[in-house]
Residue, then its C-alpha position, 0 to 999 in steps of 0.5 A: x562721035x555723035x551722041x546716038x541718044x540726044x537729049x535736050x532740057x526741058x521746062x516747065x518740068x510738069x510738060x516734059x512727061x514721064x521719063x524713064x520709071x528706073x530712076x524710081x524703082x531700081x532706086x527703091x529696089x536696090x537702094x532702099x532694099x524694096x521688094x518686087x511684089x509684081x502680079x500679073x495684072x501691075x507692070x510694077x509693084x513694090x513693098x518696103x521692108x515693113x510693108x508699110x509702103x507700097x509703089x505700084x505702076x498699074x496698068x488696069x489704071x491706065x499706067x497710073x502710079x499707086x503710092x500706098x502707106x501705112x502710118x505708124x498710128x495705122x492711118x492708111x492713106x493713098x497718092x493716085x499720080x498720072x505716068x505722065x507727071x514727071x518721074x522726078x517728081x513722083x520720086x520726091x513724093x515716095x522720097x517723103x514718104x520714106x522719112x520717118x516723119x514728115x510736115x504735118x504743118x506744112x503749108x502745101x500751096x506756099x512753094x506753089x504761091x511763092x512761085x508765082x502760082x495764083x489763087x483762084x479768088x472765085x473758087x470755093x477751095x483754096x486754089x493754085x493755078x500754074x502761071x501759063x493757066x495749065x496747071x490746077x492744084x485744088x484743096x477738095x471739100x471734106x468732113x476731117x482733116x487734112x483734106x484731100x487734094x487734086x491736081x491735073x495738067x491740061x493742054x488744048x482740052x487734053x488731060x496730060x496727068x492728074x493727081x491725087x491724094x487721100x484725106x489722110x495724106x500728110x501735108x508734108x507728102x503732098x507738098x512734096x509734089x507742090x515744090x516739085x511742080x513749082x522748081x523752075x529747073x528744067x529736066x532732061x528728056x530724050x530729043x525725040x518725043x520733045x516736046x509733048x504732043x500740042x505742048x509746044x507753044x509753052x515748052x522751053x527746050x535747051x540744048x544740052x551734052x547730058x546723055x544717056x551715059x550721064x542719066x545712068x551714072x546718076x541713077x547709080x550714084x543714087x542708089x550707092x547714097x541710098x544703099x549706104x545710108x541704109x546699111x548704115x543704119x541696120x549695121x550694129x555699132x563696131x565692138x571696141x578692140x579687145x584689150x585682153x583685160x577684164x571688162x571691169x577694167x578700164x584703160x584711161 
């Protein structure tokens, strides 16, 4: 029987588009026990259990991912991402972003160097640019640190996605989307609407048997992991089995 929603594999990831945005939000939602805080004015809106973090996919921002967070220190900063940057890489953004601690020292252009990326030698910021020219990741100028960083994905004069993070954004949160934008591994994406429109030229497609049946069985693998870990951790340690003894008494 012929698979009634092919799909193929497509690289460089950052020109595959979106995806499908459950693979982030049914994740945080049922795997890390997020809640929905939508309004009518966000398509999606979602908050930690400690409202320290929030994930919004804004529609008044042009579909427009909104990571927001709160440090323990009480620093806020904030990650503005395009809806056409991959979903997988968002989610290892918002993955990071989950870890109770995170690189502070993190070297964010060096996954992107190592992968051939290179520098800008006539730009005033350190600079990354993406082999096929496509792709600029760009330290901006700022009084404090760390700096605030910018990238964006443009093809043929047309703007596919940007991203952007706060002053106070983490290194260890912005290399998160470096070493996703420097993975050569291809990503599935349905047949129809591959490649990007005018992306074709530098788009690699494969054909694969992945199917939606397989995107979905991942998606729940993922949320049982993340649920159990969770679980895990807020379950209080199992009481010893009783002995019926006096609790000054103990069998050795």
């Amino acid at each position: 029987m012929p698979n009634p929603t092919p799909y193929v594999l497509s690289a460089p990831g950052y020109l595959t588009g979106g995806g499908d945005w459950e693979h982030l939000t049914e994740w945080l939602q049922r795997g890390h026990g997020w809640r929905d805080i939508s309004t009518i004015n966000q398509h999606t809106a979602l908050a930690s259990p400690d409202n320290r973090l929030h994930v919004l996919l804004s529609r008044r921002a042009a579909w427009t991912w909104i990571l927001r967070a709160t440090a323990p220190d009480d620093q806020e900063w904030a990650a503005v991402l395009g809806a056409h940057l991959p979903i997988e890489y968002i989610t290892a953004v918002v993955d990071a972003m989950l870890r109770p601690t995170c690189e502070h020292g993190a070297d964010v252009l060096g996954p992107l160097q190592e992968a051939g990326w290179t520098t800008d030698p006539e730009s005033p910021t350190s600079t990354a640019v993406s082999p096929d020219g496509l792709v600029r990741f760009t330290e901006e100028r700022a009084p404090s640190a760390p700096r605030p960083w910018q990238a964006a994905c443009t093809v043929n004069g047309y703007r596919w996605w940007t991203a952007a993070f706060s002053t106070h954004a983490p290194p260890g949160i912005v290399t998160a989307l470096t070493r996703s934008l420097a993975s050569s591994d291809p990503l599935p994406r349905m047949a129809i609407g591959t490649p990007l429109y005018g992306c074709g030229p530098y788009t690699r497609i494969a054909q694969t048997p992945h199917s939606y049946d397989d995107e979905q069985a991942q998606l729940e693998a993922r949320i049982a992991q993340a649920r159990d870990r969770r679980l895990a951790r807020t379950s209080p340690a199992a009481a010893p089995p009783s002995t019926g003894r006096s609790p000054r008494t103990r069998r050795l």
